[in-house]
C-alpha positions in Angstrom: 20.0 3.7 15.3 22.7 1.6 16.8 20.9 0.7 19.7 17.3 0.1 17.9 19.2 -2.7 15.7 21.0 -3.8 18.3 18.0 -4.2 20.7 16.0 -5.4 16.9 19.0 -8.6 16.8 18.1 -9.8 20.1 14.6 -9.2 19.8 15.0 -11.6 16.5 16.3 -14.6 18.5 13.9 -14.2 21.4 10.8 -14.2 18.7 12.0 -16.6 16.7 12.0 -19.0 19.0 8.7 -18.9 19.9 6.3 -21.5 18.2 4.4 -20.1 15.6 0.7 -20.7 17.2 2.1 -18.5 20.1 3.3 -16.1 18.0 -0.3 -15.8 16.3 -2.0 -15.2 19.8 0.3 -12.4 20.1 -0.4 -11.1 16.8 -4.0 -11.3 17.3 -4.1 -9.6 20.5 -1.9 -6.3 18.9 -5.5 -6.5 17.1 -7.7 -6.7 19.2 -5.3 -3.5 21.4 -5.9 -1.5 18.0 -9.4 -2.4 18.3 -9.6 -0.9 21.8 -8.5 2.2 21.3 -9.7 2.6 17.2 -11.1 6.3 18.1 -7.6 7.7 19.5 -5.3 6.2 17.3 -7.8 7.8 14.2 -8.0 10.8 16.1 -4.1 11.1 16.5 -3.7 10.7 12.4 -6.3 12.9 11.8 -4.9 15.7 14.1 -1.2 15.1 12.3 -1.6 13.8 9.1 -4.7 16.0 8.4 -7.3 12.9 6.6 -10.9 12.6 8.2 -11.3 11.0 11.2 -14.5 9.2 10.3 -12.4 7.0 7.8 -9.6 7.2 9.5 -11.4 4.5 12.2 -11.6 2.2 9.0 -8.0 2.8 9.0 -7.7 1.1 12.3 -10.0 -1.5 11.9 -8.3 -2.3 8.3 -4.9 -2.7 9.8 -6.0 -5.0 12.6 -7.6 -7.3 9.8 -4.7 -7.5 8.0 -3.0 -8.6 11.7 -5.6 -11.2 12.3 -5.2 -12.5 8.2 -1.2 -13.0 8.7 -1.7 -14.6 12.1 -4.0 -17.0 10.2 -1.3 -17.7 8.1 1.6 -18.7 10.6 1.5 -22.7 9.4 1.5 -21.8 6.0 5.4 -21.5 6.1 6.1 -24.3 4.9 8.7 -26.2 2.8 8.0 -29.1 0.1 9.7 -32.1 0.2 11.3 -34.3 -2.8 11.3 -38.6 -3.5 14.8 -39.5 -3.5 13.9 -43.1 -3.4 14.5 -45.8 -0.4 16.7 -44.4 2.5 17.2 -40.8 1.1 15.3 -37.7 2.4 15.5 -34.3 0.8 12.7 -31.2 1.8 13.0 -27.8 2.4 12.0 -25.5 5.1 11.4 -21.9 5.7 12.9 -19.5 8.0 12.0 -15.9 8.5 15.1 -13.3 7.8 16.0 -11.6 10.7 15.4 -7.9 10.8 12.8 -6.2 8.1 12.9 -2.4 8.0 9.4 -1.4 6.6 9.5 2.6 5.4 6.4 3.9 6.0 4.4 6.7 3.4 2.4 9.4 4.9 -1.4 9.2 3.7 -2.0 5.8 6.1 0.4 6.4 8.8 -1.3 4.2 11.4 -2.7 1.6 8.3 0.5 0.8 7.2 2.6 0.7 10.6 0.1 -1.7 12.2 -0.9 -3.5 8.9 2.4 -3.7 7.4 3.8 -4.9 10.1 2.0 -8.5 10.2 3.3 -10.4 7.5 6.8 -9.9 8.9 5.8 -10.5 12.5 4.3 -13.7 11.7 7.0 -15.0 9.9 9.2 -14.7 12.8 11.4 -11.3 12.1 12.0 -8.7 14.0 10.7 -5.7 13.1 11.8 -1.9 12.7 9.5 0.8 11.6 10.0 4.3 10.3 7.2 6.0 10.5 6.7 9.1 7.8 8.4 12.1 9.5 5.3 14.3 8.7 3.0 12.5 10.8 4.8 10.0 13.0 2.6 10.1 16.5 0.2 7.6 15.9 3.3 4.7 15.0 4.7 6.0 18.3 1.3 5.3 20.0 1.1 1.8 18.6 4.8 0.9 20.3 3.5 1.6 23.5 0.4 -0.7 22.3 2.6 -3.3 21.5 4.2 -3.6 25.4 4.0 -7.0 26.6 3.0 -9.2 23.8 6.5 -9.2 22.0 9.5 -9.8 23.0 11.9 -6.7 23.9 13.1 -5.5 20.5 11.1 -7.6 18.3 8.9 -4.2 17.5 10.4 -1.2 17.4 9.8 2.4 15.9 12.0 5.0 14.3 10.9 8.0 13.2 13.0 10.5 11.3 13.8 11.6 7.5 15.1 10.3 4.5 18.4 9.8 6.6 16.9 7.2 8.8 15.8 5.0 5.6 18.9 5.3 4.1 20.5 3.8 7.2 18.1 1.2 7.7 18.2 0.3 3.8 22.3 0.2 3.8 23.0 -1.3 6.6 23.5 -5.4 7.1 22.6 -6.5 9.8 19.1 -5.3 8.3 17.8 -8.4 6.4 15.1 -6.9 4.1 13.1 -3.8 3.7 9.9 -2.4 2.1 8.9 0.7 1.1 5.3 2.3 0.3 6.3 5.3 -1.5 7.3 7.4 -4.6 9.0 5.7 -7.4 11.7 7.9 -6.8 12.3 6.6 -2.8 11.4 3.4 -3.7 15.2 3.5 -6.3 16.9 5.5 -3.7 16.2 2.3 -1.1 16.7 -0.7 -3.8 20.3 1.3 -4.8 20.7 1.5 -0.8 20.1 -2.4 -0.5 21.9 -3.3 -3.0 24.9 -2.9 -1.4 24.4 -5.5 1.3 22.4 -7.7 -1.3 19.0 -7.8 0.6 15.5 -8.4 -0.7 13.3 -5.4 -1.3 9.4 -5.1 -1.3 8.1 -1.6 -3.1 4.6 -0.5 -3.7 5.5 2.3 -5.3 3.5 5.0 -7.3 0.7 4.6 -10.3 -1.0 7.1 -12.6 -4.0 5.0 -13.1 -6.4 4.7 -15.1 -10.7 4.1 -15.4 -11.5 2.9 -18.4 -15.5 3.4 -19.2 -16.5 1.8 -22.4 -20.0 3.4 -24.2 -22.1 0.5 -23.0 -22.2 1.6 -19.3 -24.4 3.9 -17.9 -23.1 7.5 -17.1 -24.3 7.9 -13.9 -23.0 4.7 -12.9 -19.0 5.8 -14.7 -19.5 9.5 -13.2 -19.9 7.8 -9.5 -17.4 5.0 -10.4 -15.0 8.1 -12.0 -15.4 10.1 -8.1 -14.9 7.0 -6.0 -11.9 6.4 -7.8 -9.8 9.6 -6.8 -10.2 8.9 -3.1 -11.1 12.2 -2.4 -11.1 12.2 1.2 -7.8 11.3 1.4 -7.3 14.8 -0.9 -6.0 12.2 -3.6 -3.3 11.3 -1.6 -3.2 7.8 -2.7 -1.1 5.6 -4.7 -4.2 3.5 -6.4 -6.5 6.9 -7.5 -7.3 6.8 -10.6 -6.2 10.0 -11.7 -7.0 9.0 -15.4 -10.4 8.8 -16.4 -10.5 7.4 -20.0 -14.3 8.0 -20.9 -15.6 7.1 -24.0 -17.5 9.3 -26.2 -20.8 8.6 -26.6 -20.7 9.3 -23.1 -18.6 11.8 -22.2 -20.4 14.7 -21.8 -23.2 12.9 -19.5 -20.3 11.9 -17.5 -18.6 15.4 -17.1 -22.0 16.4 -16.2 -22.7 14.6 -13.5 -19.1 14.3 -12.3 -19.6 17.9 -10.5 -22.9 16.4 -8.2 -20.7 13.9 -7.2 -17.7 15.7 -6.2 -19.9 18.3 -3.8 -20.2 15.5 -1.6 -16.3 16.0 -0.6 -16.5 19.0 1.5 -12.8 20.1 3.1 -13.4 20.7 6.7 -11.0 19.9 9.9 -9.7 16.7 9.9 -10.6 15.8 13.7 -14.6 17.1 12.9 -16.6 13.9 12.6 -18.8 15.8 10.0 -15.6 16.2 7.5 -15.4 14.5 4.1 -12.8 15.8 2.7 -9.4 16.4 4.9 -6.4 18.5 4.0 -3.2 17.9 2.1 -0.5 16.6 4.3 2.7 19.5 4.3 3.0 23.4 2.1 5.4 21.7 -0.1 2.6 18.8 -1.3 0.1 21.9 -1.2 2.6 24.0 -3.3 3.4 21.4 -6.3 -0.4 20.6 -6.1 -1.7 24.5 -6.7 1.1 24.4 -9.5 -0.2 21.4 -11.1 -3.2 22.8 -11.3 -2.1 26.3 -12.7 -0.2 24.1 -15.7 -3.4 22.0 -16.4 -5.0 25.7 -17.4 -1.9 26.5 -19.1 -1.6 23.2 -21.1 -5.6 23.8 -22.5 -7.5 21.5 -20.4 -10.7 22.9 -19.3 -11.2 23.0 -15.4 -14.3 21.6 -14.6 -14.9 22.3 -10.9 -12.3 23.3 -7.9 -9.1 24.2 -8.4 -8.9 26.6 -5.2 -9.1 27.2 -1.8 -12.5 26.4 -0.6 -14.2 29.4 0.8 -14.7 28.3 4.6 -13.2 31.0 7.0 -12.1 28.8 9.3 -9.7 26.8 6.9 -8.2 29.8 5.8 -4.3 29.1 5.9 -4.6 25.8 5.9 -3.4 23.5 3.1 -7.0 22.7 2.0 -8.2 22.3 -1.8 -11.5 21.6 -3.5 -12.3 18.5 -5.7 -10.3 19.4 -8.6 -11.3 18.0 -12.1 -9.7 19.0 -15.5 -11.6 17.5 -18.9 -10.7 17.7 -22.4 -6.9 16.4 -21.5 -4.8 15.3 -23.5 -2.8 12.5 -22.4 0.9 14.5 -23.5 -0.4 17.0 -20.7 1.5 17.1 -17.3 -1.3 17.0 -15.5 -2.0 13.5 -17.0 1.9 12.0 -17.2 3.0 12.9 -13.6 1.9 11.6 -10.7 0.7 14.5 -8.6 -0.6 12.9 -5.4 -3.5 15.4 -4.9 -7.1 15.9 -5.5 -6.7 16.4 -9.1 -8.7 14.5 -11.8 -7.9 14.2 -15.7 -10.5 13.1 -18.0 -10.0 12.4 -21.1 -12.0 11.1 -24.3 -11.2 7.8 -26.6 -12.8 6.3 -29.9 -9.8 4.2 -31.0 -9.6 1.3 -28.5 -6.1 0.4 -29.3 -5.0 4.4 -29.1 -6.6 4.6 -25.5 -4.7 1.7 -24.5 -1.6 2.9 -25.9 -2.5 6.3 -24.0 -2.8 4.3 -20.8 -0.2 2.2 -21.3 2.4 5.0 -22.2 3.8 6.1 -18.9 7.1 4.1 -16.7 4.4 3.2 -14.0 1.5 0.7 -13.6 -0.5 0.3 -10.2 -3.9 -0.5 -10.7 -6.1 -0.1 -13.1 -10.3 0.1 -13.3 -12.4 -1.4 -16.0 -16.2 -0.3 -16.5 -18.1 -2.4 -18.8 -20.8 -4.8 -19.7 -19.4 -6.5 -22.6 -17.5 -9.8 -21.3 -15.4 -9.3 -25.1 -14.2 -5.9 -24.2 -13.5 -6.7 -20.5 -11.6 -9.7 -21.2 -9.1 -7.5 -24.2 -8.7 -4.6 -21.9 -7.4 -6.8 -19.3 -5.3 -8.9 -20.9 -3.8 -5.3 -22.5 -3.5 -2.8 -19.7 0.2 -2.5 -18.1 -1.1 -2.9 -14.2 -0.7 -4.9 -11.6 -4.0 -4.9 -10.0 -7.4 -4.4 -12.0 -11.2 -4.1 -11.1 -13.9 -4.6 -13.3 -17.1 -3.0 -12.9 -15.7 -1.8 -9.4 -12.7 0.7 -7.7 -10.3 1.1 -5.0 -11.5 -2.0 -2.8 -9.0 -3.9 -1.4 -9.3 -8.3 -0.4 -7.7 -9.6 1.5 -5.8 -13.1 0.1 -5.5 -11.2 -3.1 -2.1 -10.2 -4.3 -1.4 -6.4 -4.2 1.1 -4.7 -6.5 3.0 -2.7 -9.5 4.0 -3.3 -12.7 7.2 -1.3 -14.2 8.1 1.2 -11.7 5.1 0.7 -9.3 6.9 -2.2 -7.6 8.2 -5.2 -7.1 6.8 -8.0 -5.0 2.6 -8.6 -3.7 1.1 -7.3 -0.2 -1.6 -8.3 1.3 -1.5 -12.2 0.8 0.5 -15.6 1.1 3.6 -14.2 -1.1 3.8 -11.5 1.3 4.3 -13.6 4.1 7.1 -16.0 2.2 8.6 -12.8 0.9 10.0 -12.4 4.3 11.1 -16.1 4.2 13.9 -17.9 3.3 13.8 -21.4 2.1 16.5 -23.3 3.5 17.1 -27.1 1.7 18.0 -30.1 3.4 19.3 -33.5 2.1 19.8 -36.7 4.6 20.9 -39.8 3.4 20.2 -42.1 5.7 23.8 -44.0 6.5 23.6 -47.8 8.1 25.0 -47.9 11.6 28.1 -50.3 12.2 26.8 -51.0 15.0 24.2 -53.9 15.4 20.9 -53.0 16.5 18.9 -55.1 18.7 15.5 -55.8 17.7 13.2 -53.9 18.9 10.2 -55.9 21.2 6.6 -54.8 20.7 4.4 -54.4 22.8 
């Protein structure tokens, strides 16, 4: 660690330094290198962090768009200036930090090393990466991408535990860090900087919600409802919408059709381009998710499909799971309070408007939210009424890029993937200059 922060201050001078149109060629051609080699770096997270390689090249291509949008931005750090009147000058200008520590979640491995790591990059920080410890390879890979179009120690990668983020949150000479993780690591780090008194950015976790009011059709919610879970990624995502609030004129066409649409998600080996469905990530994660779904029976929801093993020889062992969706929840079950970060769906059924908001609105986090409806009236009160930080209507789990990504309550603090990213790892530095008369006597000047 010593010597990566060490290596990470010089590499901060050295970058810095550099103008920031130069430093956007560079950052464009990491792209383009991710580009290149798209079908080993997806074949490397596949193989280790167990999601399908066919979406795992969107991964790649995702992350170098992200690159390309920050490097896009590099003149956008700007400063404002304010009249003082005749003589008097003051304006501010922005600087980047120094060294960012970005902590980096398991589901995207490759994603969020290489996307994540624009916004600080163009602003002019060094950067330091830790990589999740379950699946680090493909972070690895990307330093030996990076050769040549940085300066030594301006990109750097650490993998290791929870003891390597703790040392990179505490200490310093570490000017910021962010986290994509668990509510729970995402307190750890912000108690962690808080003793050196540095910024933090956390995306941290949601149990979100679909909303589908009685005007839509059901076919259209049950697809919407499927889409939602991400279940290639075996739920393992922070914006699934876990909670499906149907309402009851058409619940029972959506649970229905809800089964059709979750054969399509298939668990097979992560590294087969055929797969749709890869596995969960560690036994632990598989563990807590098979007990989940034991206390959903328990607790008197009705499993609708999965809930096991699938019956393919050739996964047996493995930490695979079918599609899992539970109906007739309630929302004081588990299985809908507690983030369970698997391929587990709860679906529940609302009348009341005001009591299903007050259902979705009752938990500590608030990540996203999706709104299905036709009615401009009901779109407009369910959005100016739902606790998230980033909503759809009539559409789920796309990201833009420009558009600001992030919690409310415990999901997070700060946006990704836009401007106030890029200023987050900023600092604005004011400057005031009264211009003083010089006692000497100037000599006119001649034009010419």
């Amino acid at each position: 660690m010593e010597s990566a922060i060490t290596a990470a201050q010089a590499g901060f001078l050295a970058w810095k330094a550099i103008r920031p149109l130069e430093r956007a060629k560079s950052i464009r051609a990491f792209a383009q290198r991710l580009r290149d080699n798209a079908r080993e770096l997806a074949l490397i997270d596949a193989a280790t962090g167990g999601n399908p390689w066919r979406d795992l090249v969107m991964d790649v291509e995702i992350a170098a768009s992200q690159l390309d949008f920050f490097a896009g931005l590099v003149t956008e750090m700007k400063g404002h200036s304010v009249p003082m009147g005749p003589g008097d000058f003051s304006f501010s200008v922005r600087e980047p930090l120094g060294i960012v520590a970005r902590i980096i979640p398991f589901n995207h491995p490759l994603m969020f090393s290489a996307g994540k790591a624009a916004a600080p990059l163009a602003a002019g920080n060094a950067l330091i990466i830790k990589p999740p410890e379950q699946a680090p390879v493909s972070a690895l890979r990307l330093a030996e991408l990076s050769e040549g179009l940085f300066p030594a120690g301006a990109f750097n990668v650490i993998p290791g535990g929870k003891d390597v983020g703790a040392e990179l949150a505490s200490d310093p000479r570490v000017s910021a860090v962010a986290v994509i993780g668990s509510v729970a690591t995402g307190i750890a780090v912000g108690r962690a900087a808080a003793e050196s008194v540095k910024p933090v950015l956390l995306e941290l976790g949601g149990k979100n919600a679909l909303i589908a009011y009685p005007d839509v059709d059901p076919a259209t919610v049950a697809a919407a409802v499927v889409a939602g879970m991400n279940f290639s990624w075996c739920g393992q995502s922070c914006g699934s919408t876990s909670r499906a609030f149907i309402h009851a004129d058409i619940y029972d066409d959506v649970n229905r059709l809800l089964i059709d649409h979750c054969q399509a998600f298939v668990p097979g080996i992560p590294t087969d381009p055929a797969t749709t469905m890869g596995c969960i990530i560690s036994r632990a994660q598989y563990d807590s998710i098979r007990q989940y779904i034991e206390l959903g029976k328990q607790e008197g929801a009705r499993l609708l499909c999965g809930g096991k093993p699938p019956a393919d020889p050739r996964l047996q062992g493995g930490f695979f799971l079918e599609p899992t969706v539970f109906v007739d929840v309630k929302q004081h079950m588990r299985i809908a309070s507690e983030e369970i970060f698997g391929p587990v769906l709860s679906v529940l059924k609302w009348e009341d408007e005001d009591a299903m908001l007050q259902d979705v609105n009752v938990l500590p986090v608030g990540l996203t939210c999706s709104i299905w409806t036709h009615d401009l009236r009901h779109a407009q009160h369910c959005i100016a009424n739902v606790e998230a930080g980033y909503v759809w209507v009539n559409e789920t789990s796309k990201h833009f890029l420009g558009t600001p990504f992030g919690g409310h309550k415990q999901s997070g603090l700060g946006r990704e993937e836009c401007l106030e990213e890029l200023l987050s790892f900023s600092k604005e530095k004011n400057v005031y200059l009264k211009a003083v008369p010089s006692h000497r006597t100037a000599e006119p000047l001649e034009c010419r």
